[in-house]
N, C-alpha and C positions, 0 to 999 in steps of 0.2 A: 422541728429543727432537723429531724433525722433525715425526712420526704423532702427539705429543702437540700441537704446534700448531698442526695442520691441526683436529684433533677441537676444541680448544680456538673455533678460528674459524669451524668448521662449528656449534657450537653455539650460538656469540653471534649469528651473522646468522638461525639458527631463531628464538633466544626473541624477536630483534626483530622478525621479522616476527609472530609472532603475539603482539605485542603492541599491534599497528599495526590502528588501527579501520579499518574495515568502514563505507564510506559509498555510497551512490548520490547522483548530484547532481540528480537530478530522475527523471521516468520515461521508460523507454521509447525510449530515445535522445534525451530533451530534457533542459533546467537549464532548472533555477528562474528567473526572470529575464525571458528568453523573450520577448521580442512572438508576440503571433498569426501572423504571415505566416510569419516563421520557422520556429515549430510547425507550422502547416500545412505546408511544406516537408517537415519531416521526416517525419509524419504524413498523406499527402496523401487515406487514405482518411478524415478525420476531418471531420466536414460542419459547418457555422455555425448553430446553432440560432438558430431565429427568433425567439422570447423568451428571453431568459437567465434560467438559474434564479440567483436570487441567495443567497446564504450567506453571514455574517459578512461582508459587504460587499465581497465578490466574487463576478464574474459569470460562470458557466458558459457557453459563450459556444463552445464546441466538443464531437463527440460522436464516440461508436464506437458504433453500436447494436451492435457483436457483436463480442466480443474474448475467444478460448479461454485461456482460464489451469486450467492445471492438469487438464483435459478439460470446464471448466465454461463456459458462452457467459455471459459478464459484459458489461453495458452499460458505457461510460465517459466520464463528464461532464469535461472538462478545465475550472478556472478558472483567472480572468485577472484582475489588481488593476486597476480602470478606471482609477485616476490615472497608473498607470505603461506600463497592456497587458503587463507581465510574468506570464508562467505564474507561479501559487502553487500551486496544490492540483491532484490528479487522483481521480477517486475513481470506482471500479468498483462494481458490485451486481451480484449474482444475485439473482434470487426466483425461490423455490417456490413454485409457486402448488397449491394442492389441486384431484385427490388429486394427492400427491406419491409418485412413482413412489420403489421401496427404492431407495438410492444416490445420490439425484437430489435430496437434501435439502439444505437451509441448509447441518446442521451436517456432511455430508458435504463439500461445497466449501469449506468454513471450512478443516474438517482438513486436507486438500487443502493449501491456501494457510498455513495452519499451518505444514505439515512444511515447505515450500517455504523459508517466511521464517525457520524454525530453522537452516535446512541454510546458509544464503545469510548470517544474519545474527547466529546466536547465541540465545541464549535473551531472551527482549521484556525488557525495560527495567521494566513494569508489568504485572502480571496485575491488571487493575480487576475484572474477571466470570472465572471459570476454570472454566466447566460448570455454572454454576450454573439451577437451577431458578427462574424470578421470573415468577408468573402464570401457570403452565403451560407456558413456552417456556425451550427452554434456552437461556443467553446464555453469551457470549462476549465478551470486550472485553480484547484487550492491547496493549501500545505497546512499539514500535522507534522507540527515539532516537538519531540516528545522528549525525554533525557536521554535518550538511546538509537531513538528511531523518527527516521522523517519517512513521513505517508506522502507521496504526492499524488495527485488525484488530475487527470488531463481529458480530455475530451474535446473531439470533434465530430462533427454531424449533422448530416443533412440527405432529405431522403431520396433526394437525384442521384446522389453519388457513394453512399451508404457514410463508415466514419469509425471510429474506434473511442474503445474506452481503455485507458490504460492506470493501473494503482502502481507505484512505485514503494517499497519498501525497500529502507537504506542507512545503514550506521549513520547517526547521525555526524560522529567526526567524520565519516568519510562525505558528506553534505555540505560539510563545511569546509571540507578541500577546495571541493569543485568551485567553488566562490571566489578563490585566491587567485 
């Protein structure tokens, strides 16, 4: 009776934890939220770009020229809501540029970053593009929606004209702005 309700107990606290999502609160050791100086703090190799690139009304406004994910050197723009200065969005690229060396492709560091975000998060939320051909380039487009955080994951490529891999990291409310 005893070994029947230990196995009993051992089994409820399994299924509850794997039923317990799987969130990141921001990246990289930051949250969503965020003022800049803070960020910088944590991030101190990350430098103040001198124009901000603007995107749905946020300003990139910090950088990593050089960030290895997965063995790939990705750039990374971090933005920031100007009314508030709270981090929202982070978003990494690779490009290929041609020729592109075998291995050293988009949709090389895509998969890459793929397996990464399966292993860490589950299978995406959306498959919008899933290998598909459009104009010559293969694409890629899927989404991790997570309590806190959407993953998006984009790619194009093809090895006439090289092509990019880019991961988005983004408050999920602020995700769900962009929709309205």
């Amino acid at each position: 009776m005893k070994y029947a309700t230990v196995t009993i107990c051992f089994l409820m606290l399994s299924l509850s934890a794997f039923g317990q999502d799987v969130d990141t609160p921001g990246w990289y050791g930051t949250e969503w939220g965020t003022g800049m100086a803070e960020v910088k703090t944590e991030l101190p190799e990350a430098s103040e770009v001198s124009e901000p690139n603007m995107s749905d009304g946020l300003e990139g406004r910090l950088a990593l020229p050089s960030f290895d994910l997965a063995g790939f050197e990705y750039s990374v723009l971090l933005y920031f809501n100007p009314s508030t200065d709270g981090l929202q969005r982070v978003s990494l690229k690779y490009e290929a540029k041609p020729p592109v060396e075998r291995g050293r492709d988009a949709q090389s560091a895509c998969s890459r970053v793929d397996d990464l975000l399966h292993k860490k998060y589950g299978s995406p939320t959306r498959n919008l593009r899933d290998g598909e051909r459009v104009s010559g380039l293969f694409m890629v487009h899927r989404h991790w929606i997570l309590p806190t955080t959407t993953i998006r994951l984009l790619s194009a490529d093809s090895v006439e004209v090289g092509g990019f891999c880019s991961i988005i990291y983004e408050s999920t409310e602020s995700a769900e702005m962009e929709k309205i």
